[in-house]
C-alpha positions as CSV (number, residue, x, y, z in Angstrom):
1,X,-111.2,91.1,-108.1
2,X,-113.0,92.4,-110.9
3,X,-116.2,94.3,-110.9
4,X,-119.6,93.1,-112.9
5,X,-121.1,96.5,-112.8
6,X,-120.6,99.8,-111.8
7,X,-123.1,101.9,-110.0
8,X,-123.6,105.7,-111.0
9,X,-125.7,108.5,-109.4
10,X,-126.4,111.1,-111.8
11,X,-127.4,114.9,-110.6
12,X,-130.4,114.0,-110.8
13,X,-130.5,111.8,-108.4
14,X,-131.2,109.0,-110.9
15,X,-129.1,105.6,-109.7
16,X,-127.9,104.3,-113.3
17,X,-126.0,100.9,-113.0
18,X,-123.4,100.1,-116.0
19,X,-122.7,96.4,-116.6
20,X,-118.8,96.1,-117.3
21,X,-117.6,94.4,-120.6
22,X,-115.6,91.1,-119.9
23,X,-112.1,89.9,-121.3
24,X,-113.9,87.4,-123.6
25,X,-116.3,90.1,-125.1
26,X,-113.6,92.9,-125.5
27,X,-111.3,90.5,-127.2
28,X,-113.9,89.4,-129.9
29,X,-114.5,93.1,-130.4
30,X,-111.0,93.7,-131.3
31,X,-111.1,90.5,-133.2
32,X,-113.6,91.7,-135.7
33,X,-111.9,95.0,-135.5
34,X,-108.9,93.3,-136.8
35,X,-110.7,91.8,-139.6
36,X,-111.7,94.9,-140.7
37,X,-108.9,96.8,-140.4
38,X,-107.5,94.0,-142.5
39,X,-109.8,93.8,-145.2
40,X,-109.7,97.7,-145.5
41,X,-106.0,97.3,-145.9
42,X,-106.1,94.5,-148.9
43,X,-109.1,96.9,-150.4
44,X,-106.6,99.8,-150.7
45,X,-103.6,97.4,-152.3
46,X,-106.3,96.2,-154.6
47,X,-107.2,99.2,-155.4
48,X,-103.9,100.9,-155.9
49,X,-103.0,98.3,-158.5
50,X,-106.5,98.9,-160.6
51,X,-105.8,102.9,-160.5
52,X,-102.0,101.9,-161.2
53,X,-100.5,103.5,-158.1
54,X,-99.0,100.3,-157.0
55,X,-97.2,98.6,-159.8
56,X,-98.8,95.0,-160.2
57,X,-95.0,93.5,-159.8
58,X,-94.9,95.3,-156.8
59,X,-98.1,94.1,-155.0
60,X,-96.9,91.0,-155.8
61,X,-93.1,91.9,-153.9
62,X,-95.5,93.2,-151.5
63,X,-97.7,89.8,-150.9
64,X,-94.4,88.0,-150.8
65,X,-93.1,89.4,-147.5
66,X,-92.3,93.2,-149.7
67,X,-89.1,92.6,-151.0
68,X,-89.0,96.0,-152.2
69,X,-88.0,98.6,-149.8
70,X,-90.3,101.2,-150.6
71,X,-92.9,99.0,-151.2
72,X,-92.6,97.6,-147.5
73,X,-92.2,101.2,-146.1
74,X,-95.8,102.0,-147.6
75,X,-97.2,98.7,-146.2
76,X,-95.8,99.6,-143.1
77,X,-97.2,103.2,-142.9
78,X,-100.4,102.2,-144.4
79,X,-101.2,99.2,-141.4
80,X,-99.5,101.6,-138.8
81,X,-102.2,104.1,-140.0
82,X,-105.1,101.8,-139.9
83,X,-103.7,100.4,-136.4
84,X,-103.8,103.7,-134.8
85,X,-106.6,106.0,-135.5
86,X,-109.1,103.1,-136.9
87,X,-110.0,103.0,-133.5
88,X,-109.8,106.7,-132.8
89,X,-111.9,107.8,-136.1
90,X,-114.6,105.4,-135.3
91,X,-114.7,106.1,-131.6
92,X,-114.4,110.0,-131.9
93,X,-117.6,109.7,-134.8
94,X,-119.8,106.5,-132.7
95,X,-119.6,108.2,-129.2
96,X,-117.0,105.6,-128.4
97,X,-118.0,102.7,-130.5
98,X,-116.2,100.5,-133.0
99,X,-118.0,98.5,-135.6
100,X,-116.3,95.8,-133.1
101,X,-117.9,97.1,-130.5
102,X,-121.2,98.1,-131.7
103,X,-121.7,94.4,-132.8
104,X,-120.9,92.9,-129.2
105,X,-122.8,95.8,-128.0
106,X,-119.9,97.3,-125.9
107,X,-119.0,101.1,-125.7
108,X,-116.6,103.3,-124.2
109,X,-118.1,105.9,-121.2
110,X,-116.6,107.8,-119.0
111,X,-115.7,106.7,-115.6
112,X,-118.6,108.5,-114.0
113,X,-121.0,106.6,-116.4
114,X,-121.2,109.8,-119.0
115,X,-120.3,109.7,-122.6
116,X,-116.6,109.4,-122.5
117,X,-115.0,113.2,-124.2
118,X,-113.1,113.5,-127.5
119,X,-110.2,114.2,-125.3
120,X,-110.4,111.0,-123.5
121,X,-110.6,109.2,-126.3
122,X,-107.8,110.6,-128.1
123,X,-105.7,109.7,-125.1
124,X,-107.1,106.4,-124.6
125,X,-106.1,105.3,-128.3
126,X,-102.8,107.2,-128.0
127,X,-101.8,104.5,-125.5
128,X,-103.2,101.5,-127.6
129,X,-99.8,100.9,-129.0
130,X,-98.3,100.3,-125.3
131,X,-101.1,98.4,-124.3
132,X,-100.4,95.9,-127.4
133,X,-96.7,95.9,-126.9
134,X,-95.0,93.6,-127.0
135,X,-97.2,91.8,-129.6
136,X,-99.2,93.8,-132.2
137,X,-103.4,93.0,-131.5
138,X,-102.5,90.8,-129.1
139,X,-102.5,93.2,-126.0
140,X,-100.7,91.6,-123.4
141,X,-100.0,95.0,-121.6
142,X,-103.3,95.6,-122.0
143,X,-104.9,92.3,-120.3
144,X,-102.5,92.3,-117.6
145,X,-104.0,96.1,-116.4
146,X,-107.4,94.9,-117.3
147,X,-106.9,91.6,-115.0
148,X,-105.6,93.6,-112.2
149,X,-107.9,96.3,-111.9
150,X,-111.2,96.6,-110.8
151,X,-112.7,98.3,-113.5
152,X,-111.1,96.0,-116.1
153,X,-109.2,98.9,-117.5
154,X,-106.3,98.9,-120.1
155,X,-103.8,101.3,-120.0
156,X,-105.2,103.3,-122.4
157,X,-108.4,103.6,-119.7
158,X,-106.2,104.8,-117.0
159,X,-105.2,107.0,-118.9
160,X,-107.9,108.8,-120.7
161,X,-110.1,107.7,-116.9
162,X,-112.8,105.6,-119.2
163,X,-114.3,102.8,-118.7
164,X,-115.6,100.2,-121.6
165,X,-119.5,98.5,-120.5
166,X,-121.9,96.5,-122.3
167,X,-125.0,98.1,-123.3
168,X,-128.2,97.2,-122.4
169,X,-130.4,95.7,-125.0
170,X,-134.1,95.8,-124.2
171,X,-136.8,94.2,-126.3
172,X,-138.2,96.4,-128.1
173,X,-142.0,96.8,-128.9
174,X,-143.6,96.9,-131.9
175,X,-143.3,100.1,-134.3
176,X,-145.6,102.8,-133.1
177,X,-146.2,101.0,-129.7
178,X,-143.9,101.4,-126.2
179,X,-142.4,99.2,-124.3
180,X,-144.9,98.5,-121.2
181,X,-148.1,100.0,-123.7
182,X,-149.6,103.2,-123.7
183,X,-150.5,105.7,-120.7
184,X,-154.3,105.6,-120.5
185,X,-155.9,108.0,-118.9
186,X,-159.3,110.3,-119.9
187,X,-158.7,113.7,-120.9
188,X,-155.0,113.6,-121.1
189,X,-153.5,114.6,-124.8
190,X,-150.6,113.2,-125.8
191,X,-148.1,116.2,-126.5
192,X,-147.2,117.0,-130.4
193,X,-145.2,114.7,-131.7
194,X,-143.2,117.0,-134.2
195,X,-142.5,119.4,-131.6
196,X,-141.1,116.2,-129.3
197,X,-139.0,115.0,-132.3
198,X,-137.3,118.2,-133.2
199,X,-136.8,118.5,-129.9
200,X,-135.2,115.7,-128.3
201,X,-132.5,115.2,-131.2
202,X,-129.6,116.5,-128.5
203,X,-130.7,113.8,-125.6
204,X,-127.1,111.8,-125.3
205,X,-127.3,108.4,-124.9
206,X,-127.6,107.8,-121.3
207,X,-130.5,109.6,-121.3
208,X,-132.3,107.3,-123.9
209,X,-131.1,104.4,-122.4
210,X,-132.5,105.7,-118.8
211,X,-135.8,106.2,-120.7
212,X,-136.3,102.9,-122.0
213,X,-135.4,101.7,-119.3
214,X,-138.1,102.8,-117.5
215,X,-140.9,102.4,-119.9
216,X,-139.7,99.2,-120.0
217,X,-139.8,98.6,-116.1
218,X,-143.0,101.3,-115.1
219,X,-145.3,98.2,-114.8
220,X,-143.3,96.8,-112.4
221,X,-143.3,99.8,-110.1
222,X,-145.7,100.8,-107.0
223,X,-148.0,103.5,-108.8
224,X,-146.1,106.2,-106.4
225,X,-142.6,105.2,-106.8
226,X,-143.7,104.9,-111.0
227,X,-145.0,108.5,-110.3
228,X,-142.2,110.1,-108.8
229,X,-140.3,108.7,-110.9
230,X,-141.5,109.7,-114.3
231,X,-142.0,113.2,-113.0
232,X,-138.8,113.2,-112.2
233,X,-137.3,112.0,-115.6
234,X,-139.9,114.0,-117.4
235,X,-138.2,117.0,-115.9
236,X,-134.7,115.8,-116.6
237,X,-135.7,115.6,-120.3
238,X,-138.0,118.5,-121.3
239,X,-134.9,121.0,-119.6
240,X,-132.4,119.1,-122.0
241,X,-134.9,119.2,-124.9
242,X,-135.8,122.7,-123.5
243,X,-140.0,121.6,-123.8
244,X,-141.9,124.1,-122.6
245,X,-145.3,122.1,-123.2
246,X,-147.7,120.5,-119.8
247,X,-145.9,118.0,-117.7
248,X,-148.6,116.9,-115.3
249,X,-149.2,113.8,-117.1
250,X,-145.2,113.0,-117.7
251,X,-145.7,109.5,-119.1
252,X,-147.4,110.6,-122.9
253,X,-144.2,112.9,-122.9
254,X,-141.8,110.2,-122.2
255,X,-143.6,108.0,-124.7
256,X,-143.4,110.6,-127.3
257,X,-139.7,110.9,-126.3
258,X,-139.7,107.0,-126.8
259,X,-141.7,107.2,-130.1
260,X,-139.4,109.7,-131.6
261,X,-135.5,108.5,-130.8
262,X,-136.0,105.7,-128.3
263,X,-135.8,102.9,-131.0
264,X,-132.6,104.6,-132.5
């Protein structure tokens, strides 16, 4: 039976739980995937005819099943092209996004719940075309993996070891407010907000999402579970950002974080 989410301890000791992307949501992914890669593909006809690189008779041969034989050989490379490394070139550039997938707010991670490698998805797109054999964007190799593992994993997963989950999608505040308002507290100064921005451009996206996660939740908290645990992250962060500023008061540093990528 299939897993809902997937529960991930980071070395910092930080329990991170990853909801898993379902059959239905995955499928309308690749669905507007498809559309894409389509409309990309009549774009370039179109536009080979205008530039006069395709022949207008032969678009025409080529919208009436290709008759030519060239002419279907380049229809046939140009979709096998799009097929293959659409999805590589946007996952490889969107940290393991599609425009698909960005829309149903799914992305590819690694199994342990990091940002899956460039490796990894290399190899997981490699083994797309097995997964859709033995019908093209259909993917019947690929749902009959993803129904009988636990992970929901195609082929292409197992392969590269990745795992595809749906992101979280918190409400966000205001501009130039946080979620769960503003650490009060007299005498405390927020830290500089230029030297936070600069700073925290190289936090990866777990990271963020652990942050506003957080903010999100601190009211929630006992004040001494809330405190351990934004010194905690605070620390996690300013030796990724490499902050040397005061972390007494961690919360104004989080929210600076927040202030400065968190909405991104």
């Amino acid at each position: 039976m299939q897993q809902e989410l997937v529960i991930v301890n980071t070395p910092e000791s930080v329990a991170l739980e990853l909801a898993l992307a379902g059959l239905g949501s995955r499928f309308l992914a690749v669905a507007i995937d498809t559309a894409l890669q389509l409309l990309i593909l009549a774009l370039l006809v179109i536009g080979g005819v205008v530039t006069g690189f395709v022949q207008q008779g032969i678009a025409a041969d080529l919208s009436r099943t290709a008759q030519t034989t060239w002419g279907a050989a380049l229809l046939f490379l140009i979709g096998w092209l799009l097929f293959y490394f659409y999805y590589m070139v946007f996952e490889l550039a969107w940290h393991g996004q599609t425009p698909g997938k960005r829309l149903m707010g799914l992305r590819v991670v690694d199994r342990s719940g990091r940002p899956a490698g460039a490796g990894a998805l290399v190899i997981r797109n490699l083994v797309r075309l097995i997964d859709s054999l033995p019908a093209p964007f259909a993917y019947p190799a690929g749902v009959i993996s993803f129904v009988s593992t636990n992970l929901g994993q195609r082929l292409g997963d197992l392969a590269a070891g990745t795992i595809v989950v749906r992101e979280r999608r918190l409400p966000l505040p205001k501009p130039g407010k946080v979620p769960g308002g503003r650490f009060r507290q007299p005498g405390v100064e927020p830290p500089d907000p230029a030297v936070v921005a600069q700073l925290s451009v190289n936090l990866r996206p777990e990271e963020r999402d652990l942050l506003r996660s957080f903010l999100a939740r601190r009211r929630a908290l006992t004040w001494s579970v809330r405190r351990t645990l934004s010194q905690r992250l605070a620390f996690v962060l300013a030796r990724r950002m490499q902050y040397e500023g005061d972390l007494r008061w961690p919360e104004p540093f989080l929210e600076a974080i927040y202030l400065a990528v968190g909405r991104g």
